[in-house]
N, CA, C and O atoms as a DFTB+ gen file, in Angstrom:
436 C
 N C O
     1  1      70.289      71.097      55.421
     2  2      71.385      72.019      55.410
     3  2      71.034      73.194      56.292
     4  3      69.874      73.604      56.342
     5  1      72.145      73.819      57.084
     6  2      71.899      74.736      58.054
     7  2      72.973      75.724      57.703
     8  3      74.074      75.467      57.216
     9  1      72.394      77.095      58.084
    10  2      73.012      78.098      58.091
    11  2      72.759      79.401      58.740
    12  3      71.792      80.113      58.474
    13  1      73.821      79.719      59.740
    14  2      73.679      81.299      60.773
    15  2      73.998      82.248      60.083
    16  3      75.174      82.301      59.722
    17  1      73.058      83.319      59.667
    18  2      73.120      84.228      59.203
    19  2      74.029      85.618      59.829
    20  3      73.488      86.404      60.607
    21  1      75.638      85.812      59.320
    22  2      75.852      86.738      60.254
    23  2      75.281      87.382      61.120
    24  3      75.226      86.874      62.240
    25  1      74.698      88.646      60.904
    26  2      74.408      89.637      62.029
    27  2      73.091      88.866      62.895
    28  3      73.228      88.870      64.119
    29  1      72.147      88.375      62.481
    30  2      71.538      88.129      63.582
    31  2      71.723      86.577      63.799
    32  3      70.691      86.118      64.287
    33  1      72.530      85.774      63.635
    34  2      72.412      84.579      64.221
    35  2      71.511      83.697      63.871
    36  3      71.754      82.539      64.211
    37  1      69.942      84.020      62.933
    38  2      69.268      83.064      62.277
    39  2      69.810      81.835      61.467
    40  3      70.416      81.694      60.404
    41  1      69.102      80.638      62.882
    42  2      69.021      79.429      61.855
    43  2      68.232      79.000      60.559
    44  3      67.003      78.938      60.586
    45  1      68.917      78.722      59.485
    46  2      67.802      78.459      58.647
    47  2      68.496      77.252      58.082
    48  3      69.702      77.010      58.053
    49  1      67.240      76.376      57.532
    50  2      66.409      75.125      57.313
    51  2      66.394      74.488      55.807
    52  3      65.196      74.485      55.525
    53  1      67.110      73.949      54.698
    54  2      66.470      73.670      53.948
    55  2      66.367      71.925      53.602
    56  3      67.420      71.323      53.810
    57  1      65.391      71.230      53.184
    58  2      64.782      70.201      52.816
    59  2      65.006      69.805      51.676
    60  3      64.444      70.727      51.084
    61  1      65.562      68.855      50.509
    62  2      65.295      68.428      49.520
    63  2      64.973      67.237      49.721
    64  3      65.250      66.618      50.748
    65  1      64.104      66.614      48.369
    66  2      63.142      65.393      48.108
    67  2      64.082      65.204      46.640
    68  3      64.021      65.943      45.658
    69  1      65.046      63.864      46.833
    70  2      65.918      63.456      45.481
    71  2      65.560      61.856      44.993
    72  3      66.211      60.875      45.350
    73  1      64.311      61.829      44.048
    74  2      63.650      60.574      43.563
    75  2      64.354      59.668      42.554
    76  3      63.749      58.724      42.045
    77  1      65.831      59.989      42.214
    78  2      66.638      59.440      41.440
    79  2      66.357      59.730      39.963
    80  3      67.199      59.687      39.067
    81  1      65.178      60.004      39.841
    82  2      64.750      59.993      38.555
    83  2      64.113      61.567      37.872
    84  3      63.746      61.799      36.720
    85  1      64.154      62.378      38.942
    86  2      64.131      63.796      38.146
    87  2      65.048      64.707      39.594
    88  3      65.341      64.306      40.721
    89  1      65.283      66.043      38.902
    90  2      66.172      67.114      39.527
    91  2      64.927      67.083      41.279
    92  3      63.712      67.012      41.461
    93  1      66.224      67.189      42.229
    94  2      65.582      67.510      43.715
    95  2      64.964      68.752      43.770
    96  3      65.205      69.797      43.165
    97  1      63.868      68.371      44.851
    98  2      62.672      69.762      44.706
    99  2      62.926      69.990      46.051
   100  3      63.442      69.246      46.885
   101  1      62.466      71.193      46.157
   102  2      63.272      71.992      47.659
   103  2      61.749      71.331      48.523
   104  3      60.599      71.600      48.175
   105  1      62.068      70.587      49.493
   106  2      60.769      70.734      50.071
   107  2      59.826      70.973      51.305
   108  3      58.635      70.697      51.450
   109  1      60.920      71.699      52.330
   110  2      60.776      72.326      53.149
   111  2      62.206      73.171      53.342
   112  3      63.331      72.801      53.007
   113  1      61.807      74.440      53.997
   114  2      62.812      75.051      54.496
   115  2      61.981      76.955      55.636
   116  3      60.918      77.564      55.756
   117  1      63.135      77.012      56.033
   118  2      62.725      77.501      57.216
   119  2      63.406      78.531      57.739
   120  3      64.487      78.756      57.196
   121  1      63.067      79.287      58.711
   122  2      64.548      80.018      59.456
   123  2      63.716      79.909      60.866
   124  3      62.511      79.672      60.956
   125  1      64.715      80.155      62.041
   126  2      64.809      80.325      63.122
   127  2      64.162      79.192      63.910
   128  3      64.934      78.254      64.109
   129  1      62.448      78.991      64.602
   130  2      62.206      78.133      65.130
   131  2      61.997      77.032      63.804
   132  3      62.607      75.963      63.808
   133  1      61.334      77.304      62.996
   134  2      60.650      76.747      61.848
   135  2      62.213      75.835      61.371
   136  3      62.075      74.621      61.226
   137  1      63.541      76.392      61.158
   138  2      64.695      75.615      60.912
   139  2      64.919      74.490      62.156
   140  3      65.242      73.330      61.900
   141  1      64.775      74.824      63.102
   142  2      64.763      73.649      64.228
   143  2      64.160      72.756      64.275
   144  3      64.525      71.685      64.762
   145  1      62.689      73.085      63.586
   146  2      61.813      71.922      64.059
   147  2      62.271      71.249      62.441
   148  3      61.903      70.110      62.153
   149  1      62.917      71.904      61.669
   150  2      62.940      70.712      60.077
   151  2      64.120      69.948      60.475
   152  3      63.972      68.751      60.228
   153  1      65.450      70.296      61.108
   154  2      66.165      69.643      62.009
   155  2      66.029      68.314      62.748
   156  3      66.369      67.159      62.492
   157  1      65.684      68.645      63.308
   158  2      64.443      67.549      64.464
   159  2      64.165      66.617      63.837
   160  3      64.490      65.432      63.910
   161  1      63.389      67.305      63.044
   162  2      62.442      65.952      61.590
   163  2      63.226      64.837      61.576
   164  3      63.191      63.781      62.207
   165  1      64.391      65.561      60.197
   166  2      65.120      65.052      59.938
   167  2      66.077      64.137      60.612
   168  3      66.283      63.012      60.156
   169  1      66.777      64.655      61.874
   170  2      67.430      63.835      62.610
   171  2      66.615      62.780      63.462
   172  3      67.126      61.959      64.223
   173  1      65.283      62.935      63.214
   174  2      64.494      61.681      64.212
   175  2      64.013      60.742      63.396
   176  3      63.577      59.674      63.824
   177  1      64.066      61.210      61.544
   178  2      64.267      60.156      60.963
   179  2      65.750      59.315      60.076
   180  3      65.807      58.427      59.225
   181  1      66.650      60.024      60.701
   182  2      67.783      59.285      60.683
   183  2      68.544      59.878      58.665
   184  3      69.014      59.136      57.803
   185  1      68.393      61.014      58.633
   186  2      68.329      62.345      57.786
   187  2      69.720      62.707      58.069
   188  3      70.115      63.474      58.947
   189  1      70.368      62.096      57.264
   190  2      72.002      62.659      57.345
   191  2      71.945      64.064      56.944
   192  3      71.256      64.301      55.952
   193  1      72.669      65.270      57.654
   194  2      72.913      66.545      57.590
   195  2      74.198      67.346      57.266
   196  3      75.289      67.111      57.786
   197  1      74.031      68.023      56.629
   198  2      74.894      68.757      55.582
   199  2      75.187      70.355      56.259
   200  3      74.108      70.894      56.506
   201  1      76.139      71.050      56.540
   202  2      76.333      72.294      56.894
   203  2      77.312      72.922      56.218
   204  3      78.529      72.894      56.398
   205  1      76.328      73.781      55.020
   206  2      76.403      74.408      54.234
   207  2      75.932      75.726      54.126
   208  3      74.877      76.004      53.557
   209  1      76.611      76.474      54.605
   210  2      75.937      77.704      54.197
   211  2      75.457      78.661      53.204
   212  3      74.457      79.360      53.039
   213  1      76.665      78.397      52.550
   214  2      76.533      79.378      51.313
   215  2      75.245      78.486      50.317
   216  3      74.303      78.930      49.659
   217  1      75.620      77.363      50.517
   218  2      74.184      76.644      49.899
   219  2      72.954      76.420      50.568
   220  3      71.825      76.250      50.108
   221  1      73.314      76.445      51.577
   222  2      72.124      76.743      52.084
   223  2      71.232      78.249      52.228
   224  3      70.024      78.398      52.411
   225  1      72.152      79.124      52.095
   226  2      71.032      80.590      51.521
   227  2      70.515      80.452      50.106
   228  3      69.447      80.866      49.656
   229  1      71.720      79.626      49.339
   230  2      71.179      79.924      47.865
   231  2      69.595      78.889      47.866
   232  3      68.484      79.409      47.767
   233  1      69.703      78.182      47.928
   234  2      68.697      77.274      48.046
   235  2      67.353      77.381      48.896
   236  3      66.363      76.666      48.741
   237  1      67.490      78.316      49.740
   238  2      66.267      79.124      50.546
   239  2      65.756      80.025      49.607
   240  3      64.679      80.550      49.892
   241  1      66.373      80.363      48.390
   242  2      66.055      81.482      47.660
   243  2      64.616      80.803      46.737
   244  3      63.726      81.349      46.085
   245  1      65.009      78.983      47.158
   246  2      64.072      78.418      45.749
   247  2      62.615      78.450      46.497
   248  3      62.453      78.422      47.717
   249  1      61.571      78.514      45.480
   250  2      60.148      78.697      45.816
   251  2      60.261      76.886      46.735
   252  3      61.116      76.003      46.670
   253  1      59.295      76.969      47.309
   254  2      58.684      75.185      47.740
   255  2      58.295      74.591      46.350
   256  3      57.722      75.160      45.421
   257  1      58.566      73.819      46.402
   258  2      57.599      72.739      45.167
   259  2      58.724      72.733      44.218
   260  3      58.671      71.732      43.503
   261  1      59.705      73.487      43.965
   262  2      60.627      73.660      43.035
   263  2      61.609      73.286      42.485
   264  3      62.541      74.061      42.697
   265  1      61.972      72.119      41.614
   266  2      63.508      71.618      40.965
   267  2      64.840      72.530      41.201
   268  3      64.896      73.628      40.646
   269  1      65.846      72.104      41.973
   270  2      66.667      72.901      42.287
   271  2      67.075      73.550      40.467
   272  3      66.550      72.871      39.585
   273  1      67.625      74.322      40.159
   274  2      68.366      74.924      39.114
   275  2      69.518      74.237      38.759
   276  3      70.433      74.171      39.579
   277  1      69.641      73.622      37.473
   278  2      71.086      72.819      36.579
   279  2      72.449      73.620      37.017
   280  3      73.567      73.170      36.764
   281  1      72.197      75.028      37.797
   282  2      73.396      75.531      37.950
   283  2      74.115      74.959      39.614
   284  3      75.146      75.271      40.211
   285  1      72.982      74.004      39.928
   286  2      73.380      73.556      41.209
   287  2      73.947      72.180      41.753
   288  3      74.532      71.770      42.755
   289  1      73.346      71.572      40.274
   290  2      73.154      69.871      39.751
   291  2      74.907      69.598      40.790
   292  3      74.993      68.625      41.540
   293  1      75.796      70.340      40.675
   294  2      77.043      69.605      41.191
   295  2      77.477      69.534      42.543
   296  3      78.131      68.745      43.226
   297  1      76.776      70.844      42.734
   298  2      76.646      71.026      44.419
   299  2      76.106      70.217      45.127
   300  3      76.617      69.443      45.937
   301  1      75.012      70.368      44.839
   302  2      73.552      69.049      44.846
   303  2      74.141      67.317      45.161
   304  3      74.006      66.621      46.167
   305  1      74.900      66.994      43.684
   306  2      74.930      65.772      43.742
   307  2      76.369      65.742      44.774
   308  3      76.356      64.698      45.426
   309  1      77.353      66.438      45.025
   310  2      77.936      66.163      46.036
   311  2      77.458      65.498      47.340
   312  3      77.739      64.400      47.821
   313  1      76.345      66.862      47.932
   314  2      75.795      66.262      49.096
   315  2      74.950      65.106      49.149
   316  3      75.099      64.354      50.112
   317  1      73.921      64.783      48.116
   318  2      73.791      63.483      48.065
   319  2      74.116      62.387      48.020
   320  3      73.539      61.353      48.356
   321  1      75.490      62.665      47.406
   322  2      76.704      61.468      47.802
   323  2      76.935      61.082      49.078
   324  3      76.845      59.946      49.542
   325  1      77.311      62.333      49.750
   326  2      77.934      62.474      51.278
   327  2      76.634      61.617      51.690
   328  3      76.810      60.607      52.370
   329  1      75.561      61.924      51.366
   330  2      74.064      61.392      52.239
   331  2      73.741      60.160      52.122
   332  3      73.085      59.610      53.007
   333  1      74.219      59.389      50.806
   334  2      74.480      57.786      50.746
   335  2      75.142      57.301      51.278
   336  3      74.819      56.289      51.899
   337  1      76.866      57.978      51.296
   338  2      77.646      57.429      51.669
   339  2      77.781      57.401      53.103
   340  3      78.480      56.514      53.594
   341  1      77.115      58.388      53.972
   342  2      77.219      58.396      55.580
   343  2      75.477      57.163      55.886
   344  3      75.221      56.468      56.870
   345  1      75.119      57.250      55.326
   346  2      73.873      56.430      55.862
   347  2      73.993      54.907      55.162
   348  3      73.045      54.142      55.341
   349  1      74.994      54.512      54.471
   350  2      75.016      53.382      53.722
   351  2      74.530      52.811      52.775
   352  3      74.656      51.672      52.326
   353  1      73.843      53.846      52.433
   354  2      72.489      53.694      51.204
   355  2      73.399      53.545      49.791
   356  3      74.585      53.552      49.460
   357  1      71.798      53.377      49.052
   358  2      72.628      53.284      47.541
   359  2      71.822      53.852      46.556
   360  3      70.869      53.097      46.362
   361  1      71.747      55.347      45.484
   362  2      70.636      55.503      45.248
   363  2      70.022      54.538      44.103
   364  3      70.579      53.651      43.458
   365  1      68.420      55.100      44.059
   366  2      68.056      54.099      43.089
   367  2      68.315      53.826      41.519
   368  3      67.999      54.692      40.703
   369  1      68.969      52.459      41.062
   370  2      68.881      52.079      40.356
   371  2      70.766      52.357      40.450
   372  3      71.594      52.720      39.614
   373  1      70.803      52.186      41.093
   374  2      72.877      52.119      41.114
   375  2      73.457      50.930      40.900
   376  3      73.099      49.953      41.558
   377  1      74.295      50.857      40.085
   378  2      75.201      49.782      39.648
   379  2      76.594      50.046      39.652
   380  3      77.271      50.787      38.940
   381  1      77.057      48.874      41.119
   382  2      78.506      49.445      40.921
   383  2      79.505      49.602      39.181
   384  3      79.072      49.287      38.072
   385  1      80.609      50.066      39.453
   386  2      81.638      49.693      38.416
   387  2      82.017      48.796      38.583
   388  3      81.900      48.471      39.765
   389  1      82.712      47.742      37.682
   390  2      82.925      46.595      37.687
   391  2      84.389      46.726      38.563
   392  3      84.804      45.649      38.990
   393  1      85.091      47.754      38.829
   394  2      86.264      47.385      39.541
   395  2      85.910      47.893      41.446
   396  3      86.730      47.943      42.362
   397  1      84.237      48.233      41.489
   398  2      83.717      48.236      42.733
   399  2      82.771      47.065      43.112
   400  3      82.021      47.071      44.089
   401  1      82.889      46.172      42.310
   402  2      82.233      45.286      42.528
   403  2      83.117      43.842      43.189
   404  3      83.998      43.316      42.510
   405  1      82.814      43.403      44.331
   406  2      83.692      42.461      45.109
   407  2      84.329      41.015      43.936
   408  3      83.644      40.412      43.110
   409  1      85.410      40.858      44.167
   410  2      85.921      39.455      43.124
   411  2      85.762      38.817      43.437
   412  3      85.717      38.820      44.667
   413  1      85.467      37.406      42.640
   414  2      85.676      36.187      43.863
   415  2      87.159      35.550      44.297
   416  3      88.206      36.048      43.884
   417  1      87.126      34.568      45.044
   418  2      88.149      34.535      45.518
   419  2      88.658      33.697      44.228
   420  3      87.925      33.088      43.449
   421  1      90.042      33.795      44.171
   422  2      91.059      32.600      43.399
   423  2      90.989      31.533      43.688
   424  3      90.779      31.448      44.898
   425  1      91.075      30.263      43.040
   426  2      91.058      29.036      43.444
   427  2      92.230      28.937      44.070
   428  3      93.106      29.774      43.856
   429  1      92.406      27.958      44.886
   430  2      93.140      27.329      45.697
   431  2      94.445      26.433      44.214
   432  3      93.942      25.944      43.202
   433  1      95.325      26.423      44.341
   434  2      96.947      25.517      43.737
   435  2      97.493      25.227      43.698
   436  3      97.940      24.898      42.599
């Protein structure tokens, strides 16, 4: 997630790590060159990107190493959606709904 800070134009950088199985931990983030090069990273490993600002300051606010906050859980799981759904992924341990799950065809009569 990226975000220009009005008055001076700073890019900044943030990273989450989402293991399906506990809250995402912030795990890099950055401003100015340091946001470019997490950029980079990301887009050279094929790191679908989110431009968010307002979440992206709040979330610069979190220490490194840190479980985002339950007050974010919805924000959060939005963009991780967007991040499955643009890269084709599926997270772990997903099971469609049974009315997303393909039918078979009808017999022939």
């Amino acid at each position: 997630m990226t975000r220009k800070d009005r008055g001076s134009e700073q890019e900044v950088a943030v990273a989450l790590l989402y293991d399906g199985a506990h809250a995402p931990v912030v795990t890099a983030k950055g401003q100015g060159d340091v946001a470019r090069r997490i950029l980079e990273i990301a887009e050279h490993h094929g790191v679908p990107l989110e431009n968010d600002p307002q979440l992206a300051a709040i979330l610069s606010q979190i220490p490194l190493g840190d479980e985002i906050p339950e007050a974010l859980y919805r924000a959060i799981a939005e963009v991780i959606s967007f991040a499955y759904l643009v890269s084709g992924k599926r997270p772990p341990g997903y099971q469609p709904a049974p009315e997303d799950s393909p039918q078979p065809p009808s017999p022939p009569r």
